[in-house]
N, C-alpha and C positions, 0 to 999 in steps of 0.2 A: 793495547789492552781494550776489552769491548765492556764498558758498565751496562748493565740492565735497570732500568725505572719501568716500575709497576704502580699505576694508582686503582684501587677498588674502593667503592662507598657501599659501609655495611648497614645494614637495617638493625643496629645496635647501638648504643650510647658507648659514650667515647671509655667510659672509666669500664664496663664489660670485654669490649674489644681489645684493650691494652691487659686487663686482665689473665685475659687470656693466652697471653703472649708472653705470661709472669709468673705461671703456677703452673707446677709440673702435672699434677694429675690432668687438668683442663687441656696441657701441652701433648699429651698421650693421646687425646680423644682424638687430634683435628691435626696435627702437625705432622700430614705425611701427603704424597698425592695420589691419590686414585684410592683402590680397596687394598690398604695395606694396613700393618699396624706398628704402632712405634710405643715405645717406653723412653722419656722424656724425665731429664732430671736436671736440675738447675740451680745454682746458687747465683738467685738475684740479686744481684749489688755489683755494682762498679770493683773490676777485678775478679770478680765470683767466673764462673765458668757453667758452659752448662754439656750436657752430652744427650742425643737422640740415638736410638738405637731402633733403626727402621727397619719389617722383615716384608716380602711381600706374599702372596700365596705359594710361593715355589720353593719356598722355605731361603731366597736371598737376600742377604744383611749389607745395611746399607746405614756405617755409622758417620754421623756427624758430631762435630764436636768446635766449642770455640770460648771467646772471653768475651764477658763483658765489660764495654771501651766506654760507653757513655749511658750514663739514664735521667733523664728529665722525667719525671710522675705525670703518666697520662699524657705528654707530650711527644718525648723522641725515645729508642732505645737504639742500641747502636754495639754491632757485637763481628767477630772474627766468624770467620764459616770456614771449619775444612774437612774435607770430605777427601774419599780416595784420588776423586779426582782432580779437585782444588785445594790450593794449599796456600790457608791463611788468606779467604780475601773480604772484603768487610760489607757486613750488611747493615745498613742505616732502614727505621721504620719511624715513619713520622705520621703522627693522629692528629686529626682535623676533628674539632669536635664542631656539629651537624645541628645539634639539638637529641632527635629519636636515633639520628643516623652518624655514623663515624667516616670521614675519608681516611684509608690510610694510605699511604705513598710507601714503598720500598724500591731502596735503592742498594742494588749488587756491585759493587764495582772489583775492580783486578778479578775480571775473567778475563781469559790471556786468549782462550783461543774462543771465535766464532760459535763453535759446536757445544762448549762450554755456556755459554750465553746462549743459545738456544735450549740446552738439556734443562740450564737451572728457568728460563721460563716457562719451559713446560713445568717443572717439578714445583713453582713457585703459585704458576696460574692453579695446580691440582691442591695445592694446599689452600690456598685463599677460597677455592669452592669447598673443601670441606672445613674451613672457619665458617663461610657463610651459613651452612647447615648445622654447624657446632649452637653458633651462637642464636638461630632459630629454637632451634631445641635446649638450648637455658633460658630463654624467653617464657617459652612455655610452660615452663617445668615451673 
C-alpha cells in the first residue's frame, strides 16, 4: 500500500480553515480540483457521513462518499474516502494553528496502487489551491 502526506500553510486562521472543511455550502465552493463544480453534503459528527457530488465541464460525475472516524474541534478530522476508484481508505487532516496562518497536514493512506497515489495527489494538490482561493475570498468579503 502507498499513503500520500500533504502539508500546505494557509494565510487563514485555524478556526476559518477547519471550517471550511465542516459546512457543506463552504464544502461546494472549493472541494473539487481544477474548474469543476461539486455539491457537497455532510453530517458533521463522528459517524455522520458526508457525500461530494463532483461534475467537470464535460458534463463527468465524479462521486465521493465516506464516514466520519474522528473529530477533535479545530484540531484533527478524520473520515473514509471512496470513490469509483478507491474503496474505503482513510483520510486523516490535522490543523496547526499559525496565529493569521493555519498548517494543515493531510494524510491518504490505503492507496493500493502507485497510480492511485499519484491521481489522489494531483486531485488533493487542485483542491488545496482552490481552498487557498476560497479562503482568500471569505477574508475579504
Amino acid at each position: 500500500m502507498s499513503d500520500l502526506t500533504l502539508s500546505r500553510v494557509f494565510d487563514a486562521p485555524r478556526d476559518l480553515v477547519f471550517k471550511a472543511w465542516t459546512d457543506s455550502a463552504m464544502m461546494s465552493r472549493w472541494f473539487f480540483p481544477g474548474d469543476m463544480v461539486c455539491h457537497a453534503s455532510c453530517d458533521f459528527r463522528v459517524g455522520g457521513s458526508y457525500r461530494l457530488e463532483i461534475q467537470d465541464r464535460d458534463g463527468n460525475h465524479y462521486p465521493h462518499h465516506g464516514e466520519y472516524r474522528d473529530i477533535v474541534d479545530q484540531q484533527r478530522i478524520s473520515f473514509t474516502w471512496t470513490s469509483k476508484s478507491v474503496q474505503d481508505s482513510l483520510v486523516t487532516l490535522d490543523f496547526e494553528d499559525l496565529g493569521a496562518q493555519t498548517r494543515l497536514t493531510l494524510v491518504h493512506q490505503h492507496l493500493v496502487e502507485p497510480a492511485q497515489r499519484e491521481n489522489h495527489n494531483q486531485g488533493w494538490q487542485g483542491c488545496f489551491a482552490n481552498l487557498a482561493q476560497f479562503l482568500q475570498e471569505q477574508q475579504a468579503a
